[in-house]
C-alpha positions in Angstrom: -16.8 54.4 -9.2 -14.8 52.0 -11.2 -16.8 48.7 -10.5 -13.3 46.9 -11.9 -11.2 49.5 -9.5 -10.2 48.2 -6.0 -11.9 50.8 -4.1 -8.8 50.8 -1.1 -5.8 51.1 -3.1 -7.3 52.4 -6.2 -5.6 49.5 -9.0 -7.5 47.0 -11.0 -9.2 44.4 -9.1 -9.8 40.5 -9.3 -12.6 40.7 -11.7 -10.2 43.2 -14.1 -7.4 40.4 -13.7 -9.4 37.8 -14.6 -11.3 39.7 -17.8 -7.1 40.9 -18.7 -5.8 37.1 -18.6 -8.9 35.9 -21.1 -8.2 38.7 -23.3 -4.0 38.1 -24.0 -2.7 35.6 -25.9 0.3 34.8 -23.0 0.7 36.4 -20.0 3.2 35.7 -17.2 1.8 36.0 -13.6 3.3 37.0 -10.3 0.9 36.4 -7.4 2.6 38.2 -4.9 1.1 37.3 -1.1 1.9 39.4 2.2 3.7 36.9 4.7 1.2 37.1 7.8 -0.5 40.4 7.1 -2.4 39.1 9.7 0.0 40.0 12.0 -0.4 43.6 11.0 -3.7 43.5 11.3 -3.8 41.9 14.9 -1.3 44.0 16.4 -2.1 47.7 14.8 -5.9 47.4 14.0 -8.1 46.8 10.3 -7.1 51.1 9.9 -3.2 50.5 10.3 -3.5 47.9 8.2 -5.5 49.3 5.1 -3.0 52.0 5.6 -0.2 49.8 5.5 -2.0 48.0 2.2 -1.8 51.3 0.7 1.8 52.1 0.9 2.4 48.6 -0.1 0.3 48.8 -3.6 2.7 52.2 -4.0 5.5 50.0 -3.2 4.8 47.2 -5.7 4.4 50.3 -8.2 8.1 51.1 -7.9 9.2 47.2 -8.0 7.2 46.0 -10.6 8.5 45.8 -14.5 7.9 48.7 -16.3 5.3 47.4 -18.4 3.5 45.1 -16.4 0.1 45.7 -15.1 -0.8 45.6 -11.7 -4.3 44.0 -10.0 -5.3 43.4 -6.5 -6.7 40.2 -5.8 -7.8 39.9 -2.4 -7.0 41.8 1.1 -2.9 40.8 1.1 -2.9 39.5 -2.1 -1.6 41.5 -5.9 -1.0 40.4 -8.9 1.8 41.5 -11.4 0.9 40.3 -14.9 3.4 40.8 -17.8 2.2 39.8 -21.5 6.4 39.7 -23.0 7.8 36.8 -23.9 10.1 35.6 -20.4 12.3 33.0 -20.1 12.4 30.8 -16.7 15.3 32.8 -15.8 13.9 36.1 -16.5 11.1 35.1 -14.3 12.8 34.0 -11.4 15.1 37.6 -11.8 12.0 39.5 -11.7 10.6 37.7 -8.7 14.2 37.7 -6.9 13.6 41.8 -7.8 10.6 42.2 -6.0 11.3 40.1 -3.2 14.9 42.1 -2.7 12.8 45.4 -3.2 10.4 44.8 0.0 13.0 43.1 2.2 15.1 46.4 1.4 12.1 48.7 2.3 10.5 49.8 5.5 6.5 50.9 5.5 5.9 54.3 7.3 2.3 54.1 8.5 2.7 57.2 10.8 5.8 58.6 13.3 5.6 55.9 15.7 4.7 53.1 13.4 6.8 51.3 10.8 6.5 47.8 9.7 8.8 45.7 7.5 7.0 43.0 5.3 8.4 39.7 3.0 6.3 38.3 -0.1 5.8 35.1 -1.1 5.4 35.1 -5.0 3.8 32.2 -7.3 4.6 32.3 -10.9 2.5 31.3 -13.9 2.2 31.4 -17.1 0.0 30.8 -20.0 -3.7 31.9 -21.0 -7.1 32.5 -18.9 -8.4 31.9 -15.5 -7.1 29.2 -14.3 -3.0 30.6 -14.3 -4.3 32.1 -11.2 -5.2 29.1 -9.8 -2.1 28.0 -10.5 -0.1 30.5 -8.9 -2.0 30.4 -6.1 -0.7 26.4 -6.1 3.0 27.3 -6.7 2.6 29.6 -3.1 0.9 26.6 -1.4 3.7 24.2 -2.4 6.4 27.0 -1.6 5.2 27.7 1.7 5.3 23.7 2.9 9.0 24.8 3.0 9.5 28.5 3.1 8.2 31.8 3.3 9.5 35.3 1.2 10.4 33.1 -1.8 9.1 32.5 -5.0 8.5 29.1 -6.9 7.1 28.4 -10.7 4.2 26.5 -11.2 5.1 23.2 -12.1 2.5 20.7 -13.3 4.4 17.9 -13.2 5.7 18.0 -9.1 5.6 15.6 -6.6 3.0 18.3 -4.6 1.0 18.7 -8.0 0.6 14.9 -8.1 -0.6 14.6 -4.6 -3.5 17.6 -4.7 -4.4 15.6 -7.9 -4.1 12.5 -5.6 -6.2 13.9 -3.2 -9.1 15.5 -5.3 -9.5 11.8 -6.7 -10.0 10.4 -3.0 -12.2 12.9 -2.0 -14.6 11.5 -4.9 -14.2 7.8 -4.8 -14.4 8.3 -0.6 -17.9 10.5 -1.5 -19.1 7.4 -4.2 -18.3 4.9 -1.6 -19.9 6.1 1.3 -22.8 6.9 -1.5 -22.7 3.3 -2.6 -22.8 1.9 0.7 -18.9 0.3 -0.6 -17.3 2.1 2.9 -17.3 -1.1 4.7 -15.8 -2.0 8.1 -13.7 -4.7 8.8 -12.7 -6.5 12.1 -9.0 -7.9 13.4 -9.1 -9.8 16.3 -7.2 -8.7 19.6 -6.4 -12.3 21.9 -6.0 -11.6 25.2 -2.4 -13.1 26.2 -3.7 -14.7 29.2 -6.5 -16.6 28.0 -5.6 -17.2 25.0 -9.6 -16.3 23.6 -10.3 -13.4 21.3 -11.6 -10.9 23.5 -11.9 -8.0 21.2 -11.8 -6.7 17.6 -10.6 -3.7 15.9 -12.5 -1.9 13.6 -11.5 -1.0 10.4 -12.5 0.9 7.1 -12.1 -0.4 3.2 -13.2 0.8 0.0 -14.7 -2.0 -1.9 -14.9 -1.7 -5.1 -15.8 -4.4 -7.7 -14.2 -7.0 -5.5 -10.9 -4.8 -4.7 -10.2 -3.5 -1.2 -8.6 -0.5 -0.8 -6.5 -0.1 2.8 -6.8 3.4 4.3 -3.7 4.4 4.2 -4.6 5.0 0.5 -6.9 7.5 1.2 -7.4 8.7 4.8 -4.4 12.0 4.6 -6.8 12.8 1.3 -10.0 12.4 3.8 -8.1 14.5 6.3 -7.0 17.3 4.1 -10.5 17.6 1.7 -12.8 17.2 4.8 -14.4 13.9 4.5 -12.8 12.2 7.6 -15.8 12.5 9.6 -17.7 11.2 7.5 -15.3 7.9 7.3 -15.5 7.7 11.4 -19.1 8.2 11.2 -19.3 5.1 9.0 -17.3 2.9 11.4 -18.9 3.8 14.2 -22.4 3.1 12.9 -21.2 -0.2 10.9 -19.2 -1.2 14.0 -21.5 -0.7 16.6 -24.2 -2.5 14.8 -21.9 -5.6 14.0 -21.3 -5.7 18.0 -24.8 -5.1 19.4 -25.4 -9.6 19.3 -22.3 -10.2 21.2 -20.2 -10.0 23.8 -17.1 -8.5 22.4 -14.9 -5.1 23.1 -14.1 -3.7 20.2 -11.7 -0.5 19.3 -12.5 2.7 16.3 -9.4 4.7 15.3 -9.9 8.7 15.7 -7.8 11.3 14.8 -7.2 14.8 16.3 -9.3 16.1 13.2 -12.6 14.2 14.7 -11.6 15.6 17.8 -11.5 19.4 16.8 -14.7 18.5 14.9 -16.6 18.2 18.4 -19.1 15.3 17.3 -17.8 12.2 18.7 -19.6 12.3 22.1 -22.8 13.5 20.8 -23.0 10.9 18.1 -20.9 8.0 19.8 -23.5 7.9 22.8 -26.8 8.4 20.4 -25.3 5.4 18.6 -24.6 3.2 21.9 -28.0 4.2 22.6 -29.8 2.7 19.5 -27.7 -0.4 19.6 -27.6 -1.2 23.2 -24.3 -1.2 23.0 -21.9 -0.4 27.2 -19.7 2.3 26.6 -17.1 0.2 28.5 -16.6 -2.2 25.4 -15.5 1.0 23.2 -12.0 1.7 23.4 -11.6 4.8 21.0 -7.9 4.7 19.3 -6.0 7.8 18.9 -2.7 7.8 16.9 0.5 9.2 18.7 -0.4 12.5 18.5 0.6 12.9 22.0 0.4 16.9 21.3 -3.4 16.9 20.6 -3.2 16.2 24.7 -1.6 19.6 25.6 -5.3 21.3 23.4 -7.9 22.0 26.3 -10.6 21.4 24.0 -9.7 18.0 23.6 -8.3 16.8 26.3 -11.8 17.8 28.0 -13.6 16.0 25.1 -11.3 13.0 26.3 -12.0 13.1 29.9 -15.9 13.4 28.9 -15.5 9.9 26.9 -14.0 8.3 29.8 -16.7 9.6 32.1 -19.0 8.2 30.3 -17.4 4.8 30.1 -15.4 4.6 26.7 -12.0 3.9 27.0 -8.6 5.8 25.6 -6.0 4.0 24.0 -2.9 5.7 22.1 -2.0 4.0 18.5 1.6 3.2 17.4 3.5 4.5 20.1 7.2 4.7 19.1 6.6 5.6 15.9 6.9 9.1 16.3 8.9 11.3 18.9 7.0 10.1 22.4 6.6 12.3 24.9 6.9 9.4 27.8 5.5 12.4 30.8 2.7 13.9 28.8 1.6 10.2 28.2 2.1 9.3 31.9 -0.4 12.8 32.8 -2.5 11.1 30.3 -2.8 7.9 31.4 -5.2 6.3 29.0 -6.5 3.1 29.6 -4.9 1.1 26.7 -1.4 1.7 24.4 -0.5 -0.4 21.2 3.2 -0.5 20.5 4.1 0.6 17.1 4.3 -2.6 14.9 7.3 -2.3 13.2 9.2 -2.6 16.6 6.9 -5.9 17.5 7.7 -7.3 13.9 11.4 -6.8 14.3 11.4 -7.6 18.2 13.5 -10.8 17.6 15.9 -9.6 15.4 16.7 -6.0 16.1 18.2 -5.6 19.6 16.8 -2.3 19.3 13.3 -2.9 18.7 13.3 -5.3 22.0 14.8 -2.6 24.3 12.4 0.0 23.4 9.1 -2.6 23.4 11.1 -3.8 27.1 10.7 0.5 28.3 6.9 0.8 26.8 5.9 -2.5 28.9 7.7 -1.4 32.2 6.7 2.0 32.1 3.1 0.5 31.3 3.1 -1.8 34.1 3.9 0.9 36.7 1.2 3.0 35.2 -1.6 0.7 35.4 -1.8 0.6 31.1 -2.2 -2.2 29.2 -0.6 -3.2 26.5 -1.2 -4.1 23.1 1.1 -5.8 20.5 0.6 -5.3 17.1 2.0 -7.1 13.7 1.9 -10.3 15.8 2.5 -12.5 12.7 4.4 -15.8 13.8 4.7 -18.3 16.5 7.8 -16.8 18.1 7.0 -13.6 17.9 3.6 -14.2 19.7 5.9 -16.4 22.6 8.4 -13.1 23.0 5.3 -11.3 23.2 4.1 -13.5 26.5 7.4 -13.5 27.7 7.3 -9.6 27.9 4.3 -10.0 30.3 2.6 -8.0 27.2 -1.7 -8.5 27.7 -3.0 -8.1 24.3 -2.2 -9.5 21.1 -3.1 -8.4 17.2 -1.8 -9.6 14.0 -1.8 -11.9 10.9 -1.2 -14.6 13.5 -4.1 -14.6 15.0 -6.3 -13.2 11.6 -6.3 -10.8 9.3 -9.2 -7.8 8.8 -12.7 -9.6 7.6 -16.1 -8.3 6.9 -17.2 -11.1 9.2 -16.0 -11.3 12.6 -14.1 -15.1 13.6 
């Protein structure tokens, strides 16, 4: 057997592709990916679908250019590779071509099955390995918008930029938490009634040589590369640490990543454990994905937290589209109003009568309320006025290492 033959539909496989694009001075690349195969595969069986890979690979035969070599990559993945000089336009014809071709064609597997498939196709072009990689990346950026399309690789696009973007977090994030330069820092919440600071807010920085970096910098890189847990596990053990001396509550933002990662109850109560710390004063923050509470998984994860103590409180409500009844079904012990309505709340008309619908509904629910961006005198008197419990903002202090 052919070790550089794909044994199933009998063309040239990845490690011929690869070996072809090191030995041509240009080549042009199609990567040509089966919309959810997967669907084939679910609904007929791995036999239907090999079959079904089969008369597709004959398909591609009759679609591709003359000239052009064929490869296949992986299960619903081919390459067509052609070594002519192409302009953009030619490119996007020949893609246009193919795409046409299968949306034209119907896949007899057997009397009683035929399926109809679309392609998505990423287009590269240059020299070696990594124009495959670079396919692959047109077909990720394509599909954040569409499916049985095609898009050119373009190194200089906004989605380029931002995998760049995040490949650089993921590293300084992995340095910093190396470096011990993932620190926590700590906002005060005042209670409304007494007027006292009665809890703090944890939050993470990147310090480096005297420069803090915000998380909003960096957390949708920690998010998409993986390292988010290792963030939360940083500002859980820094935070709960900082509060074992006193007396304070104190709140950690989690995300519906940490959540699906099943290790917050597990380390959350080894850490109140080791630092003496009452579940009761944790309040654990999670941003207003009010979806995440239609998941079983997590919504028993939640009610396991509360059993134990910790309490729930949704972040930034508003900013999104709220789901007012899935929130009442919920009802979590805590809810911060988005800050950009609290900031605006005495100038925007609009900003007061939604804060005015979070507090009443609140108030008949049993949930307190928490304002943020509280960052003036008047603002922080609407605030009372509103019958609002907790305050947060640059009135009251901004995030320190050090707590007030």
């Amino acid at each position: 057997m052919n070790k550089e033959n794909d044994s199933l539909t009998n063309v040239a496989n990845r490690f011929a592709l690869i070996e072809y694009l090191q030995s041509v001075k240009n080549a042009n690349l199609f990567l040509i990916d089966i919309d959810n195969f997967n669907n084939i595969n679910n609904a007929y069986g791995f036999a239907i679908g090999d079959l079904a890979l089969i008369e597709i690979t004959r398909l591609l035969n009759m679609a591709k250019p003359y000239k052009a070599k064929i490869f296949r990559v992986n299960s619903d993945e081919f390459a067509v590779v052609c070594v002519d000089i192409m302009s953009s336009q030619k490119l996007s014809d020949i893609a246009s071509s193919i795409i046409s071709f299968f949306d034209q064609s119907e896949i007899d597997i057997s009397d009683d099955i035929i399926v109809k498939v679309s392609v998505s196709i990423g287009i590269s072009i240059g020299r070696g390995a990594e124009i495959l990689n670079d396919a692959r990346t047109a077909i990720k950026e394509l599909r954040e918008h569409k499916r049985g399309s095609f898009k050119i690789y373009d190194p200089t696009s906004i989605f380029i930029k931002k995998q760049q973007e995040n490949i650089y977090w993921v590293h300084k994030i992995k340095e910093a938490f190396e470096d011990e330069r993932l620190i926590t820092y700590y906002q005060p919440i005042v209670n409304n009634e007494t007027n006292k600071i009665e809890k703090y807010e944890c939050l993470i920085r990147i310090v480096e040589n005297g420069v803090l970096t915000p998380p909003i910098r960096f957390m949708e890189a920690s998010k998409l590369t993986g390292t988010l847990s290792l963030v939360t596990k940083t500002v859980i053990e820094q935070s709960f640490k900082k509060f074992s001396d006193t007396d304070f509550g104190f709140s950690i933002n989690i995300t519906s990543t940490d959540l699906y990662l099943n290790f917050l109850e597990e380390y959350l109560l080894r850490s109140a454990k080791k630092h003496n710390i009452c579940p009761s004063r944790v309040s654990l923050e999670i941003l207003e994905d009010i979806d995440t509470l239609d998941t079983k998984e997590i919504l028993t994860q939640l009610n396991s937290l509360r059993y134990h103590g910790f309490k729930i409180s949704i972040d930034d409500f508003g900013s999104r589209s709220s789901n007012f009844s899935r929130l009442l079904e919920f009802s979590p012990d805590y809810l911060k109003i988005d800050g950009s309505f609290i900031k605006n709340i005495l100038s925007d008309k609009k900003s007061l009568t939604i804060v005015e619908a979070i507090v009443l509904l609140c108030k008949k629910s049993n949930i307190k309320v928490v304002a943020e961006f509280v960052h003036s005198k008047d603002v922080q008197a609407k605030v009372k006025e509103l019958g609002i419990e907790y305050s947060q903002g640059y009135y009251f202090g901004e995030p320190k290492e050090e707590l007030l």
